[in-house]
N, CA, C and O atoms as a Tinker XYZ file with bonds, in Angstrom:
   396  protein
     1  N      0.819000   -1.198000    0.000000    73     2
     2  CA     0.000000    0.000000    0.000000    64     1     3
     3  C      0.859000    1.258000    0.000000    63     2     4     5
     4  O      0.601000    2.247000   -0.685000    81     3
     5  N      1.929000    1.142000    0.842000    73     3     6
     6  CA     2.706000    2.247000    1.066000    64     5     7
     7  C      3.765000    2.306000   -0.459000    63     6     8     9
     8  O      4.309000    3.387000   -0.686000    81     7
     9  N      3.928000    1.534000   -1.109000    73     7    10
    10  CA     4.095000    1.747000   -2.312000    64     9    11
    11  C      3.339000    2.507000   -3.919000    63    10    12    13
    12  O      4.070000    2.901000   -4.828000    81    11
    13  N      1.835000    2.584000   -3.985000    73    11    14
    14  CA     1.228000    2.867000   -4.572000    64    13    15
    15  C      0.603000    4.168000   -4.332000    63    14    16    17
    16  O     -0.075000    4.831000   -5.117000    81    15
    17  N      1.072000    4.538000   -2.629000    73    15    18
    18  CA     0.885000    6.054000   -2.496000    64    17    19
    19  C      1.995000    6.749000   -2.604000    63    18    20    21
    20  O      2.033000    7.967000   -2.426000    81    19
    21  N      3.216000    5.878000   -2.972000    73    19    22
    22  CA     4.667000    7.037000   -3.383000    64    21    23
    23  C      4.216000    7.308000   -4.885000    63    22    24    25
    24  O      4.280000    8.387000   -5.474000    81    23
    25  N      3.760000    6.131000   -5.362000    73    23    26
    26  CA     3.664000    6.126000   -7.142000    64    25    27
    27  C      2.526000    7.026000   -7.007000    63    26    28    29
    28  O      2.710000    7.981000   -7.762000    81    27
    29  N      1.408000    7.133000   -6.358000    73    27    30
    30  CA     0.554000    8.069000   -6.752000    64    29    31
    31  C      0.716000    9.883000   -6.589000    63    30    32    33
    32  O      0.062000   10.870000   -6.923000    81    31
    33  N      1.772000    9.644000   -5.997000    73    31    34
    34  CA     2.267000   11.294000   -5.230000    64    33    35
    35  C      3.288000   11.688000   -6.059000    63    34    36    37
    36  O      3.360000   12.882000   -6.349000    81    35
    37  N      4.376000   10.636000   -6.650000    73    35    38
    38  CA     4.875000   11.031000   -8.137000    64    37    39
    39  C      4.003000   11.341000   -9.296000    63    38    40    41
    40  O      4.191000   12.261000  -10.091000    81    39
    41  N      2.861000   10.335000   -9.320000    73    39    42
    42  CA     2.050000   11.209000  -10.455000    64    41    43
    43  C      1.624000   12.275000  -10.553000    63    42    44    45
    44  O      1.317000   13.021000  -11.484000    81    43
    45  N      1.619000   12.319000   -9.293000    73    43    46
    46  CA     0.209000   13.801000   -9.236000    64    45    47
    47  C      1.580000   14.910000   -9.282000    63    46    48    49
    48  O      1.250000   15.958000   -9.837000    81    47
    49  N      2.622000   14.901000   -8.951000    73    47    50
    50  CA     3.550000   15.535000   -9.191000    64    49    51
    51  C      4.063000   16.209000  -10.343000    63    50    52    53
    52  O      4.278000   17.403000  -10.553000    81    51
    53  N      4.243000   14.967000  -11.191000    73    51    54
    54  CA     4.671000   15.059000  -12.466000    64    53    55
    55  C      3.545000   16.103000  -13.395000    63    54    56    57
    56  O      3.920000   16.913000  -14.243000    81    55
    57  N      1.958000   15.827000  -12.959000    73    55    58
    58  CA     1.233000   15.960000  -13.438000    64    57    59
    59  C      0.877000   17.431000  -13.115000    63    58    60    61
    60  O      0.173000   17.998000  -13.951000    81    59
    61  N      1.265000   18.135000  -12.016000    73    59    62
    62  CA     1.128000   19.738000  -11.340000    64    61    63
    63  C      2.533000   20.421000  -12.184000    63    62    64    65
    64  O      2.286000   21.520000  -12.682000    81    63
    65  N      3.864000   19.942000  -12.386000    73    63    66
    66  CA     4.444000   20.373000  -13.227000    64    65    67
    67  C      4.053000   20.427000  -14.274000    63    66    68    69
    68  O      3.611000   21.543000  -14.546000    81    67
    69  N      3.981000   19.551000  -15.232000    73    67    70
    70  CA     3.012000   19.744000  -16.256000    64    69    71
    71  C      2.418000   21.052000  -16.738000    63    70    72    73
    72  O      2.772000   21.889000  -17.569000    81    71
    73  N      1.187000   20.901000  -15.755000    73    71    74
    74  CA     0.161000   22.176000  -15.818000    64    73    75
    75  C      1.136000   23.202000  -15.359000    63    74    76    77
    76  O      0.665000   24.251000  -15.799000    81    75
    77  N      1.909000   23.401000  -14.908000    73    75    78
    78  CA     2.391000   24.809000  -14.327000    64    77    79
    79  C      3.223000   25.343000  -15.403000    63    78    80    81
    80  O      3.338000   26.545000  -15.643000    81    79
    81  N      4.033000   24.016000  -16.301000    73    79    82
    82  CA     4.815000   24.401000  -17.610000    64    81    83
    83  C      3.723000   24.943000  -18.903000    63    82    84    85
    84  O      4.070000   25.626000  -19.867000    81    83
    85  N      2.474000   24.483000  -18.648000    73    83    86
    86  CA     1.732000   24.708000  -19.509000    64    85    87
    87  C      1.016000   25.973000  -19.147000    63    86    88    89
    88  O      1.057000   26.616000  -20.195000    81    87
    89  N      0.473000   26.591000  -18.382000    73    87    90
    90  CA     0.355000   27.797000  -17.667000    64    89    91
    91  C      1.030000   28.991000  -18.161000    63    90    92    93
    92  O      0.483000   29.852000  -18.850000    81    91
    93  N      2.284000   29.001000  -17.762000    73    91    94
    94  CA     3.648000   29.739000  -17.790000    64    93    95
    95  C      3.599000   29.775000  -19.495000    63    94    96    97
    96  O      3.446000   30.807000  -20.149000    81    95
    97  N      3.706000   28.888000  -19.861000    73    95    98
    98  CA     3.732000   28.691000  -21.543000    64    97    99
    99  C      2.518000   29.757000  -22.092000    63    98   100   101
   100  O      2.691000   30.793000  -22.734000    81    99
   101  N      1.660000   29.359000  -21.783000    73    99   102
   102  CA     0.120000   30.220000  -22.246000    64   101   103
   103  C      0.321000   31.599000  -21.520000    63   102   104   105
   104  O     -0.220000   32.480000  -22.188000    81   103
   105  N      0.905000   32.082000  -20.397000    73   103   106
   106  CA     1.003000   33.458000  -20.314000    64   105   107
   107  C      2.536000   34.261000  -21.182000    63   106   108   109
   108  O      2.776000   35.422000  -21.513000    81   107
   109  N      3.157000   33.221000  -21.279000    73   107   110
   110  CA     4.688000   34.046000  -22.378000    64   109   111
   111  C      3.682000   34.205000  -23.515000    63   110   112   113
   112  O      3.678000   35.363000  -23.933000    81   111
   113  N      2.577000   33.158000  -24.327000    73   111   114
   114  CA     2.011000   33.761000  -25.346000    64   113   115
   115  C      1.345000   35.005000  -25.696000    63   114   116   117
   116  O      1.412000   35.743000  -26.678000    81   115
   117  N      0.325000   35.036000  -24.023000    73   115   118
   118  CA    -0.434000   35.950000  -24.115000    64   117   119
   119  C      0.671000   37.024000  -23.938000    63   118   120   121
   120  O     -0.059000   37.766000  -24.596000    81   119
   121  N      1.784000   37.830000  -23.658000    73   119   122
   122  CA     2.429000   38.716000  -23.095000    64   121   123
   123  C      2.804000   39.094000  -24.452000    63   122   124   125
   124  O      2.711000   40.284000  -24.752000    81   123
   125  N      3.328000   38.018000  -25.552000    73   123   126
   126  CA     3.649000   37.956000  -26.623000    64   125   127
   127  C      2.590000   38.787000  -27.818000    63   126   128   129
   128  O      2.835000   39.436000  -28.835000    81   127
   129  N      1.706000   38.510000  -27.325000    73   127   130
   130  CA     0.234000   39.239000  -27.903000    64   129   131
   131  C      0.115000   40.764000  -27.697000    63   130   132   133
   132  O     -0.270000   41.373000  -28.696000    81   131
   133  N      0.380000   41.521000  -26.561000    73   131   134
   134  CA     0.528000   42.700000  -26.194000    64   133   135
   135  C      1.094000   43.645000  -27.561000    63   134   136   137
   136  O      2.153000   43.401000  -28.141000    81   135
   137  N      0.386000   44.482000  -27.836000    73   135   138
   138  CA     0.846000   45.065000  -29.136000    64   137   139
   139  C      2.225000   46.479000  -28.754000    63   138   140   141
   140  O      2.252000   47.019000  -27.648000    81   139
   141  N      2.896000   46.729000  -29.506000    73   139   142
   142  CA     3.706000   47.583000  -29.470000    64   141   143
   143  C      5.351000   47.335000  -29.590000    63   142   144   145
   144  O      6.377000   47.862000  -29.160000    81   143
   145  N      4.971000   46.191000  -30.450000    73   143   146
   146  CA     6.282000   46.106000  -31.199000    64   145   147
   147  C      7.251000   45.121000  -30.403000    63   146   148   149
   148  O      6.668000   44.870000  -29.349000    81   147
   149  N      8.333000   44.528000  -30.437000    73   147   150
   150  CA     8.887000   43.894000  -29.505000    64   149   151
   151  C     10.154000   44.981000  -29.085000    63   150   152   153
   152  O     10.855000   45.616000  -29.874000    81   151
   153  N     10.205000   44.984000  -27.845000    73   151   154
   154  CA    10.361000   45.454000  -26.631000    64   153   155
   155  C     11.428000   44.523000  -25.686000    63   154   156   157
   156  O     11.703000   43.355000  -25.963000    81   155
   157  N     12.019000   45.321000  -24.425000    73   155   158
   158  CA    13.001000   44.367000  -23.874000    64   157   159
   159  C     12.452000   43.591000  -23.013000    63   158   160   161
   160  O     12.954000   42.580000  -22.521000    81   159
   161  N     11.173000   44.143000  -22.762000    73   159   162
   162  CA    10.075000   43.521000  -21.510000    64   161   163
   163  C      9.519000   42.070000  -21.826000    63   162   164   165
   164  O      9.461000   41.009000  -21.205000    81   163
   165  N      9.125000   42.530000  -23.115000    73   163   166
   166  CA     8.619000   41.421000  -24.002000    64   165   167
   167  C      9.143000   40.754000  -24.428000    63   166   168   169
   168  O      8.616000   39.643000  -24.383000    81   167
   169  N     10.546000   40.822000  -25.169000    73   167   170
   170  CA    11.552000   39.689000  -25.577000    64   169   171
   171  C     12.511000   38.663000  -24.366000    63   170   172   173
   172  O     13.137000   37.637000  -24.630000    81   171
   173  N     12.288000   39.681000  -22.334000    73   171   174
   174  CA    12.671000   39.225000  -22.040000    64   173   175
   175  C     11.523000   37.992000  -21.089000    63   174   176   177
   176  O     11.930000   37.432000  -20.070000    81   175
   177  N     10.504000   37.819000  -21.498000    73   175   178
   178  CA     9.328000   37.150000  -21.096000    64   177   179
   179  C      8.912000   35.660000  -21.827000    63   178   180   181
   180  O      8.445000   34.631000  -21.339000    81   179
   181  N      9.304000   36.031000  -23.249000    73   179   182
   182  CA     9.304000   35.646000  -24.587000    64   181   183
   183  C      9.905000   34.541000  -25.058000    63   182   184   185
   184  O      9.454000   33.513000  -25.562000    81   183
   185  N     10.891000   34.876000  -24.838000    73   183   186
   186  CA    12.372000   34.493000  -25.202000    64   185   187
   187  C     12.580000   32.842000  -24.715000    63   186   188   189
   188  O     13.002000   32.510000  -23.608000    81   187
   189  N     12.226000   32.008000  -25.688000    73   187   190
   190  CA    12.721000   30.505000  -25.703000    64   189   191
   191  C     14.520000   30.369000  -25.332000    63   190   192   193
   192  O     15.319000   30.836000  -26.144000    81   191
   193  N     14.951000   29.777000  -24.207000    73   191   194
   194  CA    15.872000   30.145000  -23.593000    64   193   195
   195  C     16.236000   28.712000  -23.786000    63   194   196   197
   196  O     17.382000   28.510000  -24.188000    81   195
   197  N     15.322000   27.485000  -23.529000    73   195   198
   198  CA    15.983000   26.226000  -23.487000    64   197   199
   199  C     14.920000   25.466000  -25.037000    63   198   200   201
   200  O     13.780000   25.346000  -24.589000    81   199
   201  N     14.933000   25.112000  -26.121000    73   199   202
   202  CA    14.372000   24.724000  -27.253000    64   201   203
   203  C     15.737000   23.038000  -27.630000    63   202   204   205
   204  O     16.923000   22.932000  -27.939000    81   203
   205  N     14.583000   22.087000  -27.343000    73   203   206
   206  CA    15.302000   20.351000  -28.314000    64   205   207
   207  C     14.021000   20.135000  -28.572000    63   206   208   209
   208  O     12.959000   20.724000  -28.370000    81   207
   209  N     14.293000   19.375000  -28.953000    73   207   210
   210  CA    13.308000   18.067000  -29.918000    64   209   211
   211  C     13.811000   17.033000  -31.072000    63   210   212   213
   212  O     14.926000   17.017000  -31.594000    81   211
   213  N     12.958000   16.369000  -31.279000    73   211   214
   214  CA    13.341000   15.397000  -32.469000    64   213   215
   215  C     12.700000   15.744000  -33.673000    63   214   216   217
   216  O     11.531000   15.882000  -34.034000    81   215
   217  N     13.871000   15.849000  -34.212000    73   215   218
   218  CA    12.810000   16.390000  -35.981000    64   217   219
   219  C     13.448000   18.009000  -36.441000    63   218   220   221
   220  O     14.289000   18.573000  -35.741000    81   219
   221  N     13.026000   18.471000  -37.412000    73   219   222
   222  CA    13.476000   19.512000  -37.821000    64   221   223
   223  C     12.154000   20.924000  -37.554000    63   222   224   225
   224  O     11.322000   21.514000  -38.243000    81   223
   225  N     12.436000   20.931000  -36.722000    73   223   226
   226  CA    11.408000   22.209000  -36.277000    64   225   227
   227  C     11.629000   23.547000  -37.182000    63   226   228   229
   228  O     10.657000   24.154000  -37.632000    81   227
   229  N     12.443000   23.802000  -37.327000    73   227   230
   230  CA    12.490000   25.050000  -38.006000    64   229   231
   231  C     12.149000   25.781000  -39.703000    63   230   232   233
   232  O     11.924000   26.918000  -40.118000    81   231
   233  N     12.288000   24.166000  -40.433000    73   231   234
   234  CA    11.502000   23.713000  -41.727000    64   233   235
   235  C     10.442000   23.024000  -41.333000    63   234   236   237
   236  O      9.909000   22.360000  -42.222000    81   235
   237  N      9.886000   22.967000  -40.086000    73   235   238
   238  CA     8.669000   22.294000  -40.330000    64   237   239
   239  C      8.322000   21.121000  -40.418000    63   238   240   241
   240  O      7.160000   20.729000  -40.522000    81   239
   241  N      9.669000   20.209000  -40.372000    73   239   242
   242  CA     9.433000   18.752000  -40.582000    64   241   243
   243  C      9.998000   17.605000  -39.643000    63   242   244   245
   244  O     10.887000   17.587000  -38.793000    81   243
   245  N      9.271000   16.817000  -40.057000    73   243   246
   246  CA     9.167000   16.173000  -38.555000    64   245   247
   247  C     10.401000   14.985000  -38.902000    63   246   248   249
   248  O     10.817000   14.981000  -40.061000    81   247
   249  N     10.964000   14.027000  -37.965000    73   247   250
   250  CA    12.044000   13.063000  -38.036000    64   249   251
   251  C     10.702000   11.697000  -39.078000    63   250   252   253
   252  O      9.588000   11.308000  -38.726000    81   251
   253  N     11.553000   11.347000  -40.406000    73   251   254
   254  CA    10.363000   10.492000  -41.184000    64   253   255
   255  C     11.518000    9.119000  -41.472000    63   254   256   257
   256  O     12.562000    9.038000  -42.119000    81   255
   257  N     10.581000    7.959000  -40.483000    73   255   258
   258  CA    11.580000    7.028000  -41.195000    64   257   259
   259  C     10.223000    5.776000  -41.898000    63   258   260   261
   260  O      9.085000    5.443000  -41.570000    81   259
   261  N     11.222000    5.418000  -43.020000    73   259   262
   262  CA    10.734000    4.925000  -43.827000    64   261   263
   263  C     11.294000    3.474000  -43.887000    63   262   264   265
   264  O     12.461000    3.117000  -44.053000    81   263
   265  N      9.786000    2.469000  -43.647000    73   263   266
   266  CA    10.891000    1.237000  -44.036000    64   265   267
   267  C      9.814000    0.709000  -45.146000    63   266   268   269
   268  O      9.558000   -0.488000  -45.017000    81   267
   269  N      9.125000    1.385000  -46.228000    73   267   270
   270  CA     8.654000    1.073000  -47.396000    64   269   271
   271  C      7.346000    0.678000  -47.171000    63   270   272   273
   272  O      6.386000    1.298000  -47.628000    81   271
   273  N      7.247000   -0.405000  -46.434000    73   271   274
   274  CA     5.611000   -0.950000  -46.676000    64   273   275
   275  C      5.013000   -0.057000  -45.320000    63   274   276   277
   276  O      3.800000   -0.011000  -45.117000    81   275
   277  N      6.010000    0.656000  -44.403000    73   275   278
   278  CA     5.391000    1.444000  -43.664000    64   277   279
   279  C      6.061000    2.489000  -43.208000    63   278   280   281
   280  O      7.253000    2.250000  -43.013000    81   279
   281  N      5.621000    3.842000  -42.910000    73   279   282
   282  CA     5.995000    5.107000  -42.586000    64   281   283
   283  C      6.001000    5.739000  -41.411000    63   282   284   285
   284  O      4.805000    5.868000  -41.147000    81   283
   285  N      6.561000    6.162000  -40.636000    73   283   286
   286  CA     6.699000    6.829000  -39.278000    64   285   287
   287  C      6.854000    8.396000  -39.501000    63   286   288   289
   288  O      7.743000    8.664000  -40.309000    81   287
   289  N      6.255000    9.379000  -39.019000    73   287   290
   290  CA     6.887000   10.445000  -38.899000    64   289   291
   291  C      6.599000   11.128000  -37.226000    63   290   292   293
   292  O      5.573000   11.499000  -36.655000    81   291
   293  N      8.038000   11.070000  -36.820000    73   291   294
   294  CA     7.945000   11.759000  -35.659000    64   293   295
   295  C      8.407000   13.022000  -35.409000    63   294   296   297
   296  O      9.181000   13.527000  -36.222000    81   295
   297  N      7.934000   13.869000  -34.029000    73   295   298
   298  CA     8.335000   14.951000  -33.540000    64   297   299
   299  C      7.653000   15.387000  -32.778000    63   298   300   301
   300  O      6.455000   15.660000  -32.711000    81   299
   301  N      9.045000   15.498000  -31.755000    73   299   302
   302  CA     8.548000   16.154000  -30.417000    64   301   303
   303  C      9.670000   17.235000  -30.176000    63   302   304   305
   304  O     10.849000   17.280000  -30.527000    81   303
   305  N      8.683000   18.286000  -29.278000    73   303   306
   306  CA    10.121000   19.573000  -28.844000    64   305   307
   307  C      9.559000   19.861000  -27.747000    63   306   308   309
   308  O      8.442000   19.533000  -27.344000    81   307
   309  N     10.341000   20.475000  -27.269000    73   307   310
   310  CA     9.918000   21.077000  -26.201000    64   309   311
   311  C     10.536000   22.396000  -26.054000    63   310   312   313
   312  O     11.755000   22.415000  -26.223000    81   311
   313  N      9.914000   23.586000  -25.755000    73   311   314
   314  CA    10.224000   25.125000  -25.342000    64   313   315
   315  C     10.090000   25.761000  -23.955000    63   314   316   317
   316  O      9.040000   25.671000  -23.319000    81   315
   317  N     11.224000   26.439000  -23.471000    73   315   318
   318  CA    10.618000   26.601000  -21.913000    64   317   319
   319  C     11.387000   28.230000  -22.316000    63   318   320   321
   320  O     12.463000   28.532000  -22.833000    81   319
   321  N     10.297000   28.980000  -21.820000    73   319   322
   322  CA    10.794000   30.195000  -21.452000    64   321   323
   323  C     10.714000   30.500000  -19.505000    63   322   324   325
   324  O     10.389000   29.769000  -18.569000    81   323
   325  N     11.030000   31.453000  -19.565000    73   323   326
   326  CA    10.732000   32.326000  -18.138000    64   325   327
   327  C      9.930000   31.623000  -17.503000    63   326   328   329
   328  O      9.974000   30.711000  -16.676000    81   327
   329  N      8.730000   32.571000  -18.365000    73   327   330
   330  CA     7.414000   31.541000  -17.769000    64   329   331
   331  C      6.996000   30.728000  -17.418000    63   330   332   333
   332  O      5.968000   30.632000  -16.748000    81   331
   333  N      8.058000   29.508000  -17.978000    73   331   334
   334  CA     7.562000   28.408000  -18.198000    64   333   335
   335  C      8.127000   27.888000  -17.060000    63   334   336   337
   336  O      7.626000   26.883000  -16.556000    81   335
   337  N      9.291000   28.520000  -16.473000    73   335   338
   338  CA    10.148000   27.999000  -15.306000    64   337   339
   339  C      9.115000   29.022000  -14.083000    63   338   340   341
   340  O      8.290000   28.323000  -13.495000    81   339
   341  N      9.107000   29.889000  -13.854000    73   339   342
   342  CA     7.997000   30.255000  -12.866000    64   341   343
   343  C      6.788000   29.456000  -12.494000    63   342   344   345
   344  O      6.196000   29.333000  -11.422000    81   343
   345  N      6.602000   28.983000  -13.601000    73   343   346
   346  CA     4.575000   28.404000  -13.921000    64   345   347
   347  C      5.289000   27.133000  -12.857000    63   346   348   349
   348  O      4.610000   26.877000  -11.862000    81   347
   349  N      6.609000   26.342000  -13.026000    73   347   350
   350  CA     6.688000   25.013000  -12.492000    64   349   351
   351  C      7.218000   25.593000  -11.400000    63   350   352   353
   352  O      7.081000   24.650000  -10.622000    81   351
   353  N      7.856000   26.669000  -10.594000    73   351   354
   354  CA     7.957000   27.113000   -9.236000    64   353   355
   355  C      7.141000   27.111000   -8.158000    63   354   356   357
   356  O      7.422000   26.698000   -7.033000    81   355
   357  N      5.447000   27.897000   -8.777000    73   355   358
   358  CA     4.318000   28.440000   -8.371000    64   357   359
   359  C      3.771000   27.140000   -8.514000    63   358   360   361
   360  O      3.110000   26.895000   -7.505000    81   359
   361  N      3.752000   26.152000   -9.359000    73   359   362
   362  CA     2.696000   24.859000   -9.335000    64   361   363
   363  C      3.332000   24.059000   -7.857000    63   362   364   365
   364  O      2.623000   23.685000   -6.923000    81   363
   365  N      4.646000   23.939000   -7.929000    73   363   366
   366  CA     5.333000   23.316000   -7.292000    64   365   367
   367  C      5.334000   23.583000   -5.083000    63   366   368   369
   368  O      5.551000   22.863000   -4.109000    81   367
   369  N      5.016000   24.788000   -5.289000    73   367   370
   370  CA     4.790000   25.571000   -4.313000    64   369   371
   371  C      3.341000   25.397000   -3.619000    63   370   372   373
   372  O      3.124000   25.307000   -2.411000    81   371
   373  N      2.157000   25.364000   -4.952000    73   371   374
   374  CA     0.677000   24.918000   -4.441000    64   373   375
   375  C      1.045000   23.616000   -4.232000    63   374   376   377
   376  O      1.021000   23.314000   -3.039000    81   375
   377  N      1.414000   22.644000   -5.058000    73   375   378
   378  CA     1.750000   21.465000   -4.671000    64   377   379
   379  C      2.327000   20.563000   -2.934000    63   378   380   381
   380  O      2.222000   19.499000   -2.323000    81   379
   381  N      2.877000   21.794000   -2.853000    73   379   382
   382  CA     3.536000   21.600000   -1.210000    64   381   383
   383  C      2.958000   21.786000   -0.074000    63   382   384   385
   384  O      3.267000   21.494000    1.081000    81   383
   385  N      2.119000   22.287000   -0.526000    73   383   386
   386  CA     0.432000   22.444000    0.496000    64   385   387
   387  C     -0.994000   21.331000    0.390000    63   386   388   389
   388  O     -1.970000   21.130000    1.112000    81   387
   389  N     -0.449000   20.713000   -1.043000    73   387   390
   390  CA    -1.680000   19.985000   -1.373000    64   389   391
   391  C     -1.696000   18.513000   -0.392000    63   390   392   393
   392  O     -0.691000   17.818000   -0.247000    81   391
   393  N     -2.644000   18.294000    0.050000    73   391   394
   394  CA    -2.684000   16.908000    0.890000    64   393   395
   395  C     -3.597000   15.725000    0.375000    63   394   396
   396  O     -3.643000   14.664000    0.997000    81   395
């Protein structure tokens, strides 16, 4: 029993980061939205600081392997700005209260 409530307290963990990276993510957009040109406020809010993935993100195309009678195309990235590291501070923080 005392095993399946460590695994369940890692999930729910994993799962409050998550949302807090996703949070943080959706407010660098919205900040990004703010009209008046880019700015140091804004580029420093903005600003993809840590960017990998698999595949070619920047043309648009994803990692494609081919073994003829069947096709794969993958890609994954991941982007963390500012935000995105705050959003998992502040999740992490409600998290430490949650029971």
């Amino acid at each position: 029993m005392a095993v399946l409530m460590k695994e369940r307290n890692f999930l729910t963990l994993v799962l409050v980061v998550i949302v807090g990276i996703l949070i943080g993510s959706y407010l660098g957009t919205l900040i990004g939205l703010i009209p008046g040109g880019p700015n140091v406020v804004k580029t420093f809010f903005t600003y993809n600081f840590i960017s990998f993935g698999i595949g070619d993100f920047v043309n648009n195309k994803p990692l494609l392997i081919d073994l003829d009678a069947i096709k794969f195309q993958l890609g994954f990235q991941l982007k963390f700005n500012l935000l995105s590291i705050i959003g998992i501070f502040v999740s992490l923080y409600f998290f430490r209260w949650y029971k």
